[in-house]
C-alpha positions in Angstrom: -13.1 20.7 56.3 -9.4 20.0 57.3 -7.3 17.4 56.5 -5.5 15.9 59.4 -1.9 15.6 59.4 0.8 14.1 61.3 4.2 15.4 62.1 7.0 12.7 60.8 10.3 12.0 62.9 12.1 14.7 60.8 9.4 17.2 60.6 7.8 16.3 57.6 3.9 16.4 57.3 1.8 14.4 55.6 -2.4 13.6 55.4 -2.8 11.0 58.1 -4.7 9.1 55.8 -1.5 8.6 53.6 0.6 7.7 56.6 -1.8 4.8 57.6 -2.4 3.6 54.2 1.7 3.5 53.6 2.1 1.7 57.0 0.0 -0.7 55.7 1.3 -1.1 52.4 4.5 -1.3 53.7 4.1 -4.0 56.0 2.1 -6.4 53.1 5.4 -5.6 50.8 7.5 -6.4 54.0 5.8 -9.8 54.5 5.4 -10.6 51.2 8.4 -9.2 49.1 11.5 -8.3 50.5 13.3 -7.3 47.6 10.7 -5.3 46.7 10.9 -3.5 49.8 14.4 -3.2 49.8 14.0 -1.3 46.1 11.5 0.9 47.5 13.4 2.1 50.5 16.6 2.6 48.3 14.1 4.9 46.1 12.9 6.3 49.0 16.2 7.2 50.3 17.4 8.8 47.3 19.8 6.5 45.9 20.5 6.2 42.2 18.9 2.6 42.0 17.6 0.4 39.4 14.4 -1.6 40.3 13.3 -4.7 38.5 10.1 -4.7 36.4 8.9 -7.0 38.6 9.6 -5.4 42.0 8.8 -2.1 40.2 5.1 -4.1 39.2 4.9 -5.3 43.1 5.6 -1.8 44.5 2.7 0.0 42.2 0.3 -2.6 42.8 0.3 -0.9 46.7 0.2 2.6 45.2 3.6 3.5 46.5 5.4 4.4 42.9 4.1 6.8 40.3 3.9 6.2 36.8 7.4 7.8 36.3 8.7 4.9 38.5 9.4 7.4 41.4 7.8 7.3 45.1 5.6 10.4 45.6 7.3 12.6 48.2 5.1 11.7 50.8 5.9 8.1 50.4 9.0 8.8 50.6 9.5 11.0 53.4 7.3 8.0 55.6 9.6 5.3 54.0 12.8 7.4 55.1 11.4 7.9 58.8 9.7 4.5 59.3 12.4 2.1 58.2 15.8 1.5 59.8 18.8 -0.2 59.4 20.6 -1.6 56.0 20.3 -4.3 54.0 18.8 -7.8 55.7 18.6 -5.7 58.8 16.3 -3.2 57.9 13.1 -3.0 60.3 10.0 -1.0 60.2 8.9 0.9 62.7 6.6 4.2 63.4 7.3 6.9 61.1 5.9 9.4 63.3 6.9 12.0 65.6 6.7 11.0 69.5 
């Protein structure tokens, strides 16, 4: 049995299971916590960034940080390609390729 994948905006694959249940994720952090959002997409896009224990406690309650207080790659790679913009102005959109 295969697992079925999708094909990211940049090329990336990843299970299609993970990219739904990161969308979703993603949108409850959205709605719920911004800042913990915001800390998650600055992980996500690589930069040298300090979360605090309690966004860090908000983001791996949705299974989107490891243990070592890192996004697995494939979180990252949908975070990267699903969410645009900076700052206040970020939006989420569809990570995937059209």
């Amino acid at each position: 049995m295969s697992i079925a994948m999708v094909t990211l905006k940049d090329g990336t694959q990843v299970p299609e299971s993970v990219c739904i249940l990161v969308m979703k994720s993603l949108n409850v952090l959205l709605e719920q916590n911004f800042t913990a959002f915001y800390d998650l997409v600055m992980l996500a896009r690589g930069r040298d960034y300090r979360v605090s224990e309690g966004n860090a406690n908000a983001i791996r309650n949705l299974a989107l940080l490891e243990n070592d207080g890192r996004p697995h790659e494939d979180v990252r790679a949908i975070v990267r390609n699903a969410v645009e913009g900076e700052g206040w102005q970020m939006v989420l959109g569809s990570p995937v390729k059209e």
